[in-house]
N, C-alpha and C positions, 0 to 999 in steps of 0.2 A: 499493506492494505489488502483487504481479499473480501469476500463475502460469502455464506451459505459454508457450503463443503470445503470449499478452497481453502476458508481461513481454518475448519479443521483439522486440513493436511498443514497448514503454516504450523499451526500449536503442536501436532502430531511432529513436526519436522525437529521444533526447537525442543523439544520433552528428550526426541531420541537422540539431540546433541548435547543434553543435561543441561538445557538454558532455562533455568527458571527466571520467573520476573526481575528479582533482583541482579541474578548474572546478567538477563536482557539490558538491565539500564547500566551497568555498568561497561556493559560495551557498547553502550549507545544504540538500543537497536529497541525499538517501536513497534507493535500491533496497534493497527485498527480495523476492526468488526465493523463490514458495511451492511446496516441491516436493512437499506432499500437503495440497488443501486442504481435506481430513476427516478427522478432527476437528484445527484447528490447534492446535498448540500453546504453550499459554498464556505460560509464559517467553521465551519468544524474542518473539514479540509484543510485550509488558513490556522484554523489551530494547532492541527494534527501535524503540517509541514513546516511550521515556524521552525528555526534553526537547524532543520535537517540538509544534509546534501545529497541524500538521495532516496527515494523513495523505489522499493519497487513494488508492482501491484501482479500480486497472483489471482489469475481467472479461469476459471474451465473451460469459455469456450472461446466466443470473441473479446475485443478487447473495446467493451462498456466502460466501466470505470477506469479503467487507464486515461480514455480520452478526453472525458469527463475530468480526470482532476489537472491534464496538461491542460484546457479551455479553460480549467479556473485557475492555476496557476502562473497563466504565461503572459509575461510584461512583469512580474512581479519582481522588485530588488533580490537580491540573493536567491532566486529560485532555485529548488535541487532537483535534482535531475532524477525526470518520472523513468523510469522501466518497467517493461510488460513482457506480454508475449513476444516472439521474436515472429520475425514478417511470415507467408502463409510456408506451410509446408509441403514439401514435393513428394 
């Protein structure tokens, strides 16, 4: 998951590993394009994470939508495990 720029370095990232759409689902791996990301919305998230075990979310700065989809995610049966940014840097 990413939004704005972030999710063009995600697509830039998988193009320069020759992962096309098709190679993407067959190794199980998922994009989603957040085109607002306050407040996200809860269903589509819930759609987006159905039988995933892990999501990770690229952001440029702080980590908005990470926290965002662990609050809408948490309690939930089978949840995968969100990852983001790694804690502040020194």
């Amino acid at each position: 998951m990413a939004a704005g720029k972030s999710y063009l370095d995600v697509r830039q990232a998988l193009d320069d590993l020759v992962i096309d759409e098709i190679r993407a689902t067959s190794l199980g791996i998922r994009t989603l394009k957040i085109g607002a990301p306050w407040p996200l919305e809860p269903t589509g998230i819930h759609e987006f994470a159905d039988g995933l075990e892990l999501i990770i979310v690229v952001e440029e700065k702080r980590s908005l939508i990470e926290s965002q989809i662990k609050e809408i995610l948490y309690g939930l049966a089978n949840c995968p495990v969100v990852v983001g940014r790694p804690g502040p840097r020194a």
